[in-house]
VOGU-3710 file (C-alpha; in Angstrom, 3 decimals, decimal comma):
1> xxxxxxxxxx> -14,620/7,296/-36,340  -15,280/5,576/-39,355  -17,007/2,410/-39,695  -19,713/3,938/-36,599  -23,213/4,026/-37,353  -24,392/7,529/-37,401  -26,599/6,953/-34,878  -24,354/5,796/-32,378  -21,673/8,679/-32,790  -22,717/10,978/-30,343
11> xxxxxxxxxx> -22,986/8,483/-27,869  -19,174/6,941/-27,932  -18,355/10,795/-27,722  -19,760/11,281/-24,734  -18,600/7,849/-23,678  -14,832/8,675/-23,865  -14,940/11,798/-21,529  -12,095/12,894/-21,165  -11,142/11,438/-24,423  -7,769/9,405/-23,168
21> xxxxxxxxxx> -8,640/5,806/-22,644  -6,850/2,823/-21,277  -7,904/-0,637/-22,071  -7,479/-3,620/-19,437  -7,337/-7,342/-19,864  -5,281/-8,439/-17,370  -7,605/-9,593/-14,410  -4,867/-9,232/-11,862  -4,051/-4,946/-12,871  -7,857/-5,026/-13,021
31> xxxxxxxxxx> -8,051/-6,231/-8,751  -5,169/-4,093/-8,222  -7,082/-0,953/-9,904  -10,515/-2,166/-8,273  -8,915/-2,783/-4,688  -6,884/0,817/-4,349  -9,419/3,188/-6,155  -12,509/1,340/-3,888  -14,818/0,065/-7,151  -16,697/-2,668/-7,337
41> xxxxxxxxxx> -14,761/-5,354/-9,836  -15,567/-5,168/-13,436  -19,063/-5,363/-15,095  -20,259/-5,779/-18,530  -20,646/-2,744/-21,049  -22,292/-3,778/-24,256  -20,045/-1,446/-26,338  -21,959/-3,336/-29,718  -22,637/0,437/-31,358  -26,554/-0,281/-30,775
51> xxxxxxxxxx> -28,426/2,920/-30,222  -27,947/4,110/-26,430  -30,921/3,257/-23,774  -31,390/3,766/-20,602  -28,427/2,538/-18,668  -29,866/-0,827/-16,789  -26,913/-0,888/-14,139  -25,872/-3,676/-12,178  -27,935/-4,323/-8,209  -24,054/-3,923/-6,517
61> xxxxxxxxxx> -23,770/-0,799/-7,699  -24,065/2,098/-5,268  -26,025/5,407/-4,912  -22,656/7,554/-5,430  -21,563/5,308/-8,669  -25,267/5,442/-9,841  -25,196/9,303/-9,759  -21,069/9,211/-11,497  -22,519/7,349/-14,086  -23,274/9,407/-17,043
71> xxxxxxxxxx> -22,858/7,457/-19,715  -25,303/6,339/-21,720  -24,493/2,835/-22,663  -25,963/-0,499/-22,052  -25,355/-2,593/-18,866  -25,871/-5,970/-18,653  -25,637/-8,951/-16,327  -21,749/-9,291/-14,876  -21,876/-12,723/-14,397  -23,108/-12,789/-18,265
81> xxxxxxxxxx> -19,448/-12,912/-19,571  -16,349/-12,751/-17,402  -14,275/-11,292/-20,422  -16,564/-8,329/-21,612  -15,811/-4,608/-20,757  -16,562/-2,124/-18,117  -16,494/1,301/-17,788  -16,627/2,633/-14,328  -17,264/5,888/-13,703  -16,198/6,196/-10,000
91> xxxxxxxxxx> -12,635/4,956/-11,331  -12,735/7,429/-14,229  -13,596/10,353/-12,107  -10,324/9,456/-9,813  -8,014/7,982/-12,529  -8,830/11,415/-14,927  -8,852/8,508/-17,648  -12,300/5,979/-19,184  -11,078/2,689/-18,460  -12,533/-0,283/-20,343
101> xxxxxxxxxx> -12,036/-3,491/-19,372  -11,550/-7,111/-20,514  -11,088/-9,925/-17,749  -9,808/-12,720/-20,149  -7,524/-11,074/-22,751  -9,763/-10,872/-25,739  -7,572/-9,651/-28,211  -10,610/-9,588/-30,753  -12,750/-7,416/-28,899  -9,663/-5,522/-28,030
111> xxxxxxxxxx> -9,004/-4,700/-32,035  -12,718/-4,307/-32,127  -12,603/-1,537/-29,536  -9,296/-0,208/-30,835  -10,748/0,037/-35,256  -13,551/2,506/-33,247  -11,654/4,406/-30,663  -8,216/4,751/-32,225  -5,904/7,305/-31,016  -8,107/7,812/-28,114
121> xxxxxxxxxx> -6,861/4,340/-26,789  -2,947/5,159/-24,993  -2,698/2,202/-23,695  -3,377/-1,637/-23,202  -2,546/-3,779/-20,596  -3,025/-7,763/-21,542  -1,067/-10,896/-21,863  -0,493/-12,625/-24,919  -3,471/-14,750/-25,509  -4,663/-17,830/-26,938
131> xxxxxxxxxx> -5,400/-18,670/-30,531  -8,756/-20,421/-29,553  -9,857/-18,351/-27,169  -10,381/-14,931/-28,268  -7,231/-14,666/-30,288  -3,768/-13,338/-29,841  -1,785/-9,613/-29,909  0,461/-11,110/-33,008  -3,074/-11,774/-34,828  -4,228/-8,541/-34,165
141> xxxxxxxxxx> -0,908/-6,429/-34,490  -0,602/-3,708/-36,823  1,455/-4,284/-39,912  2,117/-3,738/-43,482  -0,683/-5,979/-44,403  -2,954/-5,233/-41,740  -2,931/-1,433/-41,576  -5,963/-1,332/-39,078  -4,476/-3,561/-36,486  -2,708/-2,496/-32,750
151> xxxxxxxxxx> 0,648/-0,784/-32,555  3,258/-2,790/-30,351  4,039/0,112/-28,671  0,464/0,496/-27,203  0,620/-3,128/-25,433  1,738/-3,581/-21,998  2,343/-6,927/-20,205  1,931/-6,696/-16,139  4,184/-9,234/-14,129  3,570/-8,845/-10,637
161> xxxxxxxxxx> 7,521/-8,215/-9,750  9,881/-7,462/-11,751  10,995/-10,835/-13,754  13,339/-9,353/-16,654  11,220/-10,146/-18,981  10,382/-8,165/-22,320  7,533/-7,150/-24,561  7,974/-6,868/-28,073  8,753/-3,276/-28,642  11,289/-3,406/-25,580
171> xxxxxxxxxx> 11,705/-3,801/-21,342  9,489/-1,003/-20,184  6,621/-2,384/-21,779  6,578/-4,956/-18,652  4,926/-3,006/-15,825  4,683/-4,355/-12,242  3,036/-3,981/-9,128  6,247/-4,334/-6,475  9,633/-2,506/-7,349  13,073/-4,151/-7,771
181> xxxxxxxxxx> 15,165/-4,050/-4,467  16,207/-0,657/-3,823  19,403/0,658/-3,072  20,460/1,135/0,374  21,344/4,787/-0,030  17,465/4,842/-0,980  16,223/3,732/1,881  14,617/6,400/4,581  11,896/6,084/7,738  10,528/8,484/8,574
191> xxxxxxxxxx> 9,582/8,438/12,339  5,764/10,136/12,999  5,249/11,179/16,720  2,680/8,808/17,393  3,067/5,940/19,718  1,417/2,571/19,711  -1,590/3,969/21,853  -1,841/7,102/20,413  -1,755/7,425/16,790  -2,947/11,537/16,796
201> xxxxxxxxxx> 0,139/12,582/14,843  -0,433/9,393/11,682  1,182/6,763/10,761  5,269/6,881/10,218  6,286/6,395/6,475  9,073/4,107/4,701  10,798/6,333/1,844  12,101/3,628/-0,862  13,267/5,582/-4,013  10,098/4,174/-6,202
211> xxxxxxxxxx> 8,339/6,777/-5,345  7,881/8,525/-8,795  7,389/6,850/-12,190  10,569/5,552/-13,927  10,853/4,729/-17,272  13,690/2,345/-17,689  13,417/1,052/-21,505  17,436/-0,734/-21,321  18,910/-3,593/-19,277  19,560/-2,936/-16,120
221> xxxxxxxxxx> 18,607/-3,436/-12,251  15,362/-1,433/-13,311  14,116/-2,563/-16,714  10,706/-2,054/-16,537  8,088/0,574/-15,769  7,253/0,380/-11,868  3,574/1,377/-11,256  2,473/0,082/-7,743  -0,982/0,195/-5,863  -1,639/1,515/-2,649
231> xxxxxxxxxx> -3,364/0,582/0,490  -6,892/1,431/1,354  -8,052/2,990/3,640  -6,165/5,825/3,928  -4,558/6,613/7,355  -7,456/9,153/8,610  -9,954/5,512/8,001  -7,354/3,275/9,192  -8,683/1,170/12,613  -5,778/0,706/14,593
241> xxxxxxxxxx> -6,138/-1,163/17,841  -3,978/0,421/20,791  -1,239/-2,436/21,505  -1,676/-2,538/25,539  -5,897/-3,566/23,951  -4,412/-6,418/21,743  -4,074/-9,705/23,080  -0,518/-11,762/23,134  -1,588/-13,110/19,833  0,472/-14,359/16,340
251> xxxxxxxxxx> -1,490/-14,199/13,409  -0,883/-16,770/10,383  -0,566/-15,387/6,747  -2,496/-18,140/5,335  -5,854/-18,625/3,622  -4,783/-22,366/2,566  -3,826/-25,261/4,672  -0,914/-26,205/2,391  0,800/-22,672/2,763  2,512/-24,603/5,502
261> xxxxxxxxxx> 4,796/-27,186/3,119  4,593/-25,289/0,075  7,753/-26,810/-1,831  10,558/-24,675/-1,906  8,161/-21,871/0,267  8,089/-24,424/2,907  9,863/-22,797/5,754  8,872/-24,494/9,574  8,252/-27,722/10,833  5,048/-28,296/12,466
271> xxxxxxxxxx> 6,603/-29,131/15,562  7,827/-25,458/15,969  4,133/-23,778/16,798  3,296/-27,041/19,448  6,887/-25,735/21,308  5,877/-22,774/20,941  2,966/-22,419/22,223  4,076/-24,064/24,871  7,327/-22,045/25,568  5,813/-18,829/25,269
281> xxxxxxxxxx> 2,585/-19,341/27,177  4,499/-19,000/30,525  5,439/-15,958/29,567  2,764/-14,495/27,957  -0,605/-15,109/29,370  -3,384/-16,433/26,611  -0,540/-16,471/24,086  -2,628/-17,894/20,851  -1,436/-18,689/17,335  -4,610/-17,778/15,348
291> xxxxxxxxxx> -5,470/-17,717/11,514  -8,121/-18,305/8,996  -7,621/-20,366/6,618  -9,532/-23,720/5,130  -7,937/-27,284/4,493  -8,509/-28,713/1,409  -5,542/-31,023/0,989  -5,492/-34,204/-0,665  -5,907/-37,510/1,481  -2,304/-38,305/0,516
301> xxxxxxxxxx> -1,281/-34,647/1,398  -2,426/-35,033/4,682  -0,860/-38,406/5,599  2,195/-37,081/4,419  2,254/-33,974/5,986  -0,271/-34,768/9,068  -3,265/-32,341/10,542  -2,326/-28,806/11,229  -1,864/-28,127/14,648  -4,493/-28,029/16,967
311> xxxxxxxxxx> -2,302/-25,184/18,869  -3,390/-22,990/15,592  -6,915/-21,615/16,369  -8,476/-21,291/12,561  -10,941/-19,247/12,168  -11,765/-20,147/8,159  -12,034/-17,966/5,531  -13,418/-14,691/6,139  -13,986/-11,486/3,878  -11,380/-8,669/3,738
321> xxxxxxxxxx> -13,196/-6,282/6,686  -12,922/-8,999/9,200  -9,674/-10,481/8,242  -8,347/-7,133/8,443  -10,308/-7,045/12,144  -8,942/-9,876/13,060  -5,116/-9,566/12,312  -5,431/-6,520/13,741  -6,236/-7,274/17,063  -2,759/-9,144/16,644
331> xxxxxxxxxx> 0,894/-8,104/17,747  2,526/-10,061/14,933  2,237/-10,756/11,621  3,685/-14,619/10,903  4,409/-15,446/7,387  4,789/-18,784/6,485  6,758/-18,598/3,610  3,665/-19,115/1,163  2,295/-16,708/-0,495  4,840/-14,734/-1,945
341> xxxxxxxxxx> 4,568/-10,586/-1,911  1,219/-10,777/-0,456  0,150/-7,561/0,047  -1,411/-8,369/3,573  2,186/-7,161/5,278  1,530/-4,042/3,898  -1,915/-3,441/5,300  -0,717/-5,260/8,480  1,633/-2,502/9,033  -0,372/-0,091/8,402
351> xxxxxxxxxx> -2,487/-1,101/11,437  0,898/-1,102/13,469  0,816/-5,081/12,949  5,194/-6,217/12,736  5,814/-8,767/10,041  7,851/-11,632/10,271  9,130/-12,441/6,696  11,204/-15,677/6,405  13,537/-16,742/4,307  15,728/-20,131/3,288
361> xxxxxxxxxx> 19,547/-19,990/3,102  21,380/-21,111/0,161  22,948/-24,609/0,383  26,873/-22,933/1,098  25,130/-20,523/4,034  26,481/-17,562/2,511  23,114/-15,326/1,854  19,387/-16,372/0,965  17,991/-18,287/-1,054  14,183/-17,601/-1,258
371> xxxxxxxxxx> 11,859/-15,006/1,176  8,522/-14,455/1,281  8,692/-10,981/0,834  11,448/-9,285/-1,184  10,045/-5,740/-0,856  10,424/-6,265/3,348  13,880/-7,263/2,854  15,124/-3,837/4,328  12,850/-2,648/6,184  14,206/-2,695/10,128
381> xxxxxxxxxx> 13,487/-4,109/13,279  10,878/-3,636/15,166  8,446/-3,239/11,646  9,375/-6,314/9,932  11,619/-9,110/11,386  13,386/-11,569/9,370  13,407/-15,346/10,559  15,433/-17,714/9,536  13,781/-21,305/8,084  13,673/-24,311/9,965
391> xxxxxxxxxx> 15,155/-22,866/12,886  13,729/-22,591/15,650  15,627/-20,268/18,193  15,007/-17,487/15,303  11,279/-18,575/15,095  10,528/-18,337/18,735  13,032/-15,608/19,442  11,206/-12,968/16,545  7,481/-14,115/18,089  8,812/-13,247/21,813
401> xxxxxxxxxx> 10,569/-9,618/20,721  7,403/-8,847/18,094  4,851/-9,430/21,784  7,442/-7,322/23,928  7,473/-4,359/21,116  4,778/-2,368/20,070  5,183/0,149/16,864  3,207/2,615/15,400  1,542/2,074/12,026  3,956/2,289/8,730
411> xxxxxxxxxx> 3,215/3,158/5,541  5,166/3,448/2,333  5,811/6,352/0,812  4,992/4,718/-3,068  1,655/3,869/-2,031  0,350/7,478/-1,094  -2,942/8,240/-2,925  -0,872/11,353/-4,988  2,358/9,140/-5,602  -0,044/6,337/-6,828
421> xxxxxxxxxx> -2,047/9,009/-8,852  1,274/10,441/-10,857  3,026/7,130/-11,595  -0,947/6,066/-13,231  -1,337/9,637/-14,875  2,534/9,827/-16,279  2,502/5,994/-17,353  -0,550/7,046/-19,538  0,634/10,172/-20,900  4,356/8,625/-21,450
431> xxxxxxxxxx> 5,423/9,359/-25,049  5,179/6,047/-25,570  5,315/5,872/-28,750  8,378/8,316/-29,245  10,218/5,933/-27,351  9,835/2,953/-29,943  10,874/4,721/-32,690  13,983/5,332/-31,311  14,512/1,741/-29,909  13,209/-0,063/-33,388
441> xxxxxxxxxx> 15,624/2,632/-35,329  18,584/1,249/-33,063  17,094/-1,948/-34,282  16,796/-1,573/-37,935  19,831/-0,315/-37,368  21,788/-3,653/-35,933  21,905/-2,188/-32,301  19,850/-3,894/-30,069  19,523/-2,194/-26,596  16,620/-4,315/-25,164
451> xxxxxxxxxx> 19,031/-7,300/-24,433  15,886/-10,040/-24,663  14,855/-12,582/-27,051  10,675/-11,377/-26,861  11,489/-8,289/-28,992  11,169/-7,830/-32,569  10,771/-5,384/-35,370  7,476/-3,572/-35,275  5,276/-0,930/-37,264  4,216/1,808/-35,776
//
């Protein structure tokens, strides 16, 4: 703790209760963290080492956070400084861990935080960085000539699925938010006793392998370090509308008008809601196509691509508690090939809402090219549905079977509360470090086992 005015001493030791700490600058595991423990998204902490006052805490916070927070550091305005750090105490009550936070990867604050706290900080998540803004890990990384700076081995990158790439130390310092595909022999559903009216026995749940933390440091089919978020509510807050209450309504995974001829994503003609709407409405009285989503293309976009169709009944944007109303009251969930692994199909089936996840075929016809959703891939019939692009008996054939066949609500198995809670608390308490000393010994020693051109020699 050297280098700490006197003064301030007691204070970052009460700060760092429990004294394990995990530093964030990667905005998107920030919303991840934020949108499965329930917290508000980040706000400023002036951690300047100024004598502690009277926490001035922020209007959004809430009674319960008010009375978690007991730390007495100095709030300031959120909107301030996007890139400044939070603590939160709600999240550091669940998490077992103090979490500070840095929205835009500043890698100088970061080394800042890091001279103070030292071996108290496990981890860091953050992405490279820019020279002239806020700096960069390789100005800040520890080495022969800069004794004080960060080990490799602390510094995570977050990709939201799997890509293959590599941080410097090695593969499982790339952590992600969906799994790779699992193996079929993985693959379990678990059937609940509900039914789609009467959901007294839960939700059924989708067992995928990925449930517990794996640390896969070589290449491979699994190299990186899976973490995952989870859906909120849980199951006991869930609102799930009985299906014979639900109208004969589709609902559109889109928030943007050009989700609908998104380049390669692109996977329907416009002409396929007009038929059918008009196809199935003989069959299924008030049959709607809904969504909510706003229009903002370009002039030239639009005379390209022409209006949306007036069949679709948008409802604009709308915040996450009616969105989740409203696609709720649905009995299908239509993806339109844009955006990919959008978590809404989760939190869609969790309401006993089916998905329908297209996919493109590769030019020969033998096997896909693209889908939406990778991580739906293999889940069955009559919970997600795969449709084939730009045709049109598999388009109007999965929207008449997903009306005719009501399901209860599924959940996966890797995004329970405890699995979700093990995967955070083992990632943290990984012997991280033990692990790149044996990797940059290989290395020294002329045997690479990371197979990627990111890594290179470290100190630790």
């Amino acid at each position: 703790m050297h280098g700490l005015p006197p003064q301030s001493r007691p204070t970052v030791w009460r700060m760092v209760v429990p004294a394990i700490i995990f530093v964030i600058a990667s905005t998107q595991f920030a919303v991840l963290l934020a949108s499965y423990y329930d917290v508000g998204l980040p706000v400023r902490l002036d951690v300047s080492w100024k004598p502690a006052t009277k926490p001035q805490l922020p209007t959004h916070f809430t009674e319960t956070q008010t009375q978690l927070t007991d730390i007495p550091t100095v709030f300031s305005d959120p909107n301030a400084d996007n890139y400044r750090w939070y603590t939160d105490a709600k999240l550091r009550q669940l998490t077992g861990f103090t979490v500070l936070h840095g929205g835009d990867n500043d890698w100088r604050y970061i080394h800042h935080l890091h001279r103070q706290l030292g071996d108290m900080v496990r981890v860091i998540v953050a992405d490279e960085g820019e020279e002239r803004h806020k700096g960069t890990f390789d100005q800040y990384q520890k080495s022969a000539s800069r004794p004080d700076g960060i080990p490799a081995w602390k510094w995570f990158r977050m990709a939201y699925y799997p890509t293959g790439e590599s941080g410097i130390v090695g593969k499982a310092w790339m952590i992600s938010a969906e799994p790779r595909l699992p193996q079929a022999e993985d693959l379990e559903l678990v059937r609940s006793a509900s039914t789609p009216d009467d959901y007294t026995y839960g939700p059924s749940w989708f067992v995928t392998g990925s449930e517990e933390l794996q640390i896969k440091s070589a290449p491979g089919k699994a190299d990186f370090t899976f973490l995952g978020y989870g859906i909120m509510p849980i199951p006991e807050d869930t609102v799930v509308v009985p299906w014979k209450d639900r109208p004969n309504r589709v609902y559109l995974l889109a928030k943007q008008a050009h989700y609908f001829h998104n380049g390669h994503q692109r996977v329907y003609d416009f002409s396929f809601f007009e038929r059918a709407a008009e196809e199935l409405s003989r069959e299924f009285p008030g049959f709607e196509f809904v969504g909510g989503f706003e229009d903002n293309r370009s002039d030239e976009v639009k005379a390209k691509w022409g209006p949306v169709p007036s069949v679709i009944k948008n409802l604009g944007l709308m915040n996450a508690t009616r969105f989740d109303e409203e696609y709720g009251k649905s009995r299908l969930l239509l993806g339109l090939g844009s955006p990919p692994l959008s978590p809404s199909p989760y939190r869609a089936l969790a309401r006993g809402v089916p998905f329908a996840n297209p996919h493109t075929m590769r030019e020969d016809g033998k096997g896909w090219a693209y889908q939406q959703h990778d991580s739906m891939m293999d889940v069955p019939e009559p919970y997600v549905y795969q449709v084939e692009a730009f045709n049109y008996t598999s388009f109007v054939h999965t929207i008449r079977k997903a009306l005719q066949t009501p399901i209860e609500p599924l959940r996966f198995e890797r995004m329970r509360q405890d699995a979700i809670d093990r995967r955070m608390h083992g990632w943290v308490m990984h012997d991280w470090r033990g692990l790149a000393s044996q990797i940059l010994d290989d290395r020294l020693a002329g045997n690479e086992t990371q197979g990627s051109n990111s890594v290179r020699v470290f100190e630790l």
